[in-house]
C-alpha positions as CSV (number, residue, x, y, z in Angstrom):
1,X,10.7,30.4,26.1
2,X,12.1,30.9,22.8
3,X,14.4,28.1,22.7
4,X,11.2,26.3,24.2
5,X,9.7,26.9,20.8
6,X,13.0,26.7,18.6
7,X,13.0,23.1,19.8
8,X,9.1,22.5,19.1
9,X,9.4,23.4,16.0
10,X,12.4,21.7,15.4
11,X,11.0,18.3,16.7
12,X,7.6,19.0,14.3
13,X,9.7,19.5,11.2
14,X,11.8,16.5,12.1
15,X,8.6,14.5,12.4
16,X,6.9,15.8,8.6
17,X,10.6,15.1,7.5
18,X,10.6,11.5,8.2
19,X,7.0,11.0,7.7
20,X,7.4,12.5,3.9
21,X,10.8,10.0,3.6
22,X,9.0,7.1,4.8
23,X,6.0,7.9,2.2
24,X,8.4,8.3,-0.7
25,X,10.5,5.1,0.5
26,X,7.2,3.1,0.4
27,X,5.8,4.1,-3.2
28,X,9.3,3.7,-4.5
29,X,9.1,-0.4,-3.1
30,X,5.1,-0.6,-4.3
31,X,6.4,1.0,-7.2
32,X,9.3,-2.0,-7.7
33,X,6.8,-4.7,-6.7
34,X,4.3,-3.7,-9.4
35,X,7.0,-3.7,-11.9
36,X,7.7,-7.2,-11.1
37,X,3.8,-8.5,-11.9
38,X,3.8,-10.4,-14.7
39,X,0.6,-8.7,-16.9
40,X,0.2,-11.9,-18.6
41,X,-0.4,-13.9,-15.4
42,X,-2.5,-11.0,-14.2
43,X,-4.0,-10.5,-17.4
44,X,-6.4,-14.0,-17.3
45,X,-7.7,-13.6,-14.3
46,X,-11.2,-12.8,-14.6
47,X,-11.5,-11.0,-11.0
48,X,-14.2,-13.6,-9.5
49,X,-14.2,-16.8,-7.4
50,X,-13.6,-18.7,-11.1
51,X,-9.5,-17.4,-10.8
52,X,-9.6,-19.8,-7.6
53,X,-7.1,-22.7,-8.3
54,X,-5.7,-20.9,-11.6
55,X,-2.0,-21.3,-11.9
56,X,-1.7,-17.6,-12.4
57,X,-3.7,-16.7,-9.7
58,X,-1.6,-19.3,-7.3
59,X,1.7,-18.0,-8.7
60,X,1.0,-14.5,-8.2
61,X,-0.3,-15.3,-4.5
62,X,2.3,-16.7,-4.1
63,X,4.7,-13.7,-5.7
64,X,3.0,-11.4,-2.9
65,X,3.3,-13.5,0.1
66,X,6.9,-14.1,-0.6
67,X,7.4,-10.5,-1.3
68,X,5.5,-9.6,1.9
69,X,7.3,-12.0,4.3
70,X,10.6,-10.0,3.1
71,X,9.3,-6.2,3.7
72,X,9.6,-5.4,7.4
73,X,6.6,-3.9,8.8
74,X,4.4,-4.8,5.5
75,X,0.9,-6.4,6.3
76,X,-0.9,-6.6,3.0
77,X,0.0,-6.4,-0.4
78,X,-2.4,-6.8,-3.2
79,X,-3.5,-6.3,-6.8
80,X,-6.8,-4.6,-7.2
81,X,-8.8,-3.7,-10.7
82,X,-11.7,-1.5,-11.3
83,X,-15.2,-3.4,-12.7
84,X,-17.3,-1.4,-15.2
85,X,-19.3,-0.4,-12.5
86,X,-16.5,1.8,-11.2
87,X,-16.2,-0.6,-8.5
88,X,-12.9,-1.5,-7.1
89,X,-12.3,-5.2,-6.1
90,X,-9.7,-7.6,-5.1
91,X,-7.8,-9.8,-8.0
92,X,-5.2,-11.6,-5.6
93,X,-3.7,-10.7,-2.2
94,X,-0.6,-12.2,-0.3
95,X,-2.7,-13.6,2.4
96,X,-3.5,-17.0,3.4
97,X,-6.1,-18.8,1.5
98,X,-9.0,-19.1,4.1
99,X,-7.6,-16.2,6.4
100,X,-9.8,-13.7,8.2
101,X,-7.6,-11.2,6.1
102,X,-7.8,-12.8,2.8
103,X,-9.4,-11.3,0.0
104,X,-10.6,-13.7,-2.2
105,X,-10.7,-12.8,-5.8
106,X,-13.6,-10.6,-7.1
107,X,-14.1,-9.0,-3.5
108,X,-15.4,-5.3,-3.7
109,X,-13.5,-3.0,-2.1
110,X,-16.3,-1.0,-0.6
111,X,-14.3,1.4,1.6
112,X,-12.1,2.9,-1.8
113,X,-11.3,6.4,-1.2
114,X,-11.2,8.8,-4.1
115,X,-7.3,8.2,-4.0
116,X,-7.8,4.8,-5.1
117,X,-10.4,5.8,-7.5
118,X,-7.6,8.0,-9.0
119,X,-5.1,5.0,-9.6
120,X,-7.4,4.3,-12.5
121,X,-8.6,7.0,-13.7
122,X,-5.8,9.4,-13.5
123,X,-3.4,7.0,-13.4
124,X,-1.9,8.3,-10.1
125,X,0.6,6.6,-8.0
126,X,-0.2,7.6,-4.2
127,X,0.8,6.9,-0.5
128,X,-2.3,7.8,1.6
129,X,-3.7,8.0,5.2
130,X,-3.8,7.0,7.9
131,X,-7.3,5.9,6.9
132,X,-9.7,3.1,8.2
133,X,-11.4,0.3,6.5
134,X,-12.5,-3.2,7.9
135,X,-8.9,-4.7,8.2
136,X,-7.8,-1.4,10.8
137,X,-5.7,1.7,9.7
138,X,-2.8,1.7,7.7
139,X,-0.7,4.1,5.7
140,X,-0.9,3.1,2.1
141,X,0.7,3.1,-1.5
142,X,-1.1,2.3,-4.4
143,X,0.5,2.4,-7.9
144,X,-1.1,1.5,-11.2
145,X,0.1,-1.3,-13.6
146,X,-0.5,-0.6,-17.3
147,X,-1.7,-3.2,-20.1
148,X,1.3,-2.8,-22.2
149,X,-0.6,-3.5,-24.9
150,X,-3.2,-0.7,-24.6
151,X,-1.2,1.4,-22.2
152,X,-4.5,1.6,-20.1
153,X,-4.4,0.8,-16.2
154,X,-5.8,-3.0,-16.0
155,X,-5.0,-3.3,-11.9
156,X,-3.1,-1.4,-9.1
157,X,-1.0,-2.8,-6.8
158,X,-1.3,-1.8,-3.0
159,X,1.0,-1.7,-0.5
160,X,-0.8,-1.7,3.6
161,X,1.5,-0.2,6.7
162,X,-0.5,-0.4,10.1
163,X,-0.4,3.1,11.0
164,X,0.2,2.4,14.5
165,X,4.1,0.5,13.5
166,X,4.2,3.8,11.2
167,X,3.8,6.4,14.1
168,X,6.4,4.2,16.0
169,X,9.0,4.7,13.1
170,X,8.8,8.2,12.9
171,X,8.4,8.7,16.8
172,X,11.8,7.1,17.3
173,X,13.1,9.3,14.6
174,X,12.5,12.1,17.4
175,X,14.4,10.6,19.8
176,X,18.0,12.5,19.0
177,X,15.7,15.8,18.8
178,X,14.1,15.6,22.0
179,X,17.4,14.5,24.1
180,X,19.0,17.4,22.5
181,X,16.8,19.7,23.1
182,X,16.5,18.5,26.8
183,X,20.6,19.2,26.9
184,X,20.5,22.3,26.3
């Protein structure tokens, strides 16, 4: 019965291991991608349907879907800013113009957690979730990107998982765990 629990415990820490590695894995790449925005191009956008057609806008759509179609497992990546309101909204995202998952520019982001509030206000860098919003339920990284003028955050960049392909990651990470605890 003991070993019973030895291996339990074992297989749990394994789990929080991997799930802890994966989460520090996937800010480090949002964390890469948002250092490869180019604030200028993100810089005159306006954040409404008016960015539509901009060469900026286009080039850093297309940036994200490129960058997307190369990150296994990645559904959405996007760059989000904050209106005076305190409302979070959509600047650009790496989806298909005219796509059920597209966010068009200037679309508020009504299901922001407090996490995402954070990127702006405290300038936080976070992976959070698994949480829900209208698209499903993902495992997320947002990091902010700074004017380098004013040192202020002007947008975040975030990162989507589906948290159903994350649970599969870290479930096969149990696999050597559970056989060996079935050995012995």
């Amino acid at each position: 019965l003991a070993l019973v629990g030895f291996s339990a415990a074992h297989i749990w820490g394994t789990a929080q291991r991997t799930d802890r590695r994966m989460r520090d894995g996937l800010l480090r790449q949002a964390q890469l991608i948002a250092a490869a925005i180019n604030w200028d191009r993100l810089d005159v956008l306006s954040g409404t349907e008016a960015d539509l057609g901009a060469p900026e806008y286009e080039r850093l759509k297309m940036q994200l879907a490129q960058t997307r179609s190369i990150i296994p497992k990645c559904r959405f990546l996007y760059l989000m800013g904050q209106n005076a309101g305190g409302e979070i909204f959509f600047y650009v995202d790496s989806e298909p113009a005219g796509s059920d998952g597209e966010s068009p520019p200037g679309q508020i982001y009504e299901e922001a957690s407090e996490a995402d509030i954070r990127v702006f206000t405290e300038r936080l860098a976070s992976v959070q979730g698994p949480y829900s919003d209208r698209w499903g339920t993902w495992i997320s990284a947002f990091v902010p990107i700074h004017d380098p003028r004013t040192g202020d955050v002007g947008a975040a960049l975030g990162m989507d998982i589906d948290a159903s392909d994350w649970r599969t990651l870290i479930r096969r990470s149990l696999i050597a765990p559970i056989l060996f605890s079935v050995a012995i």
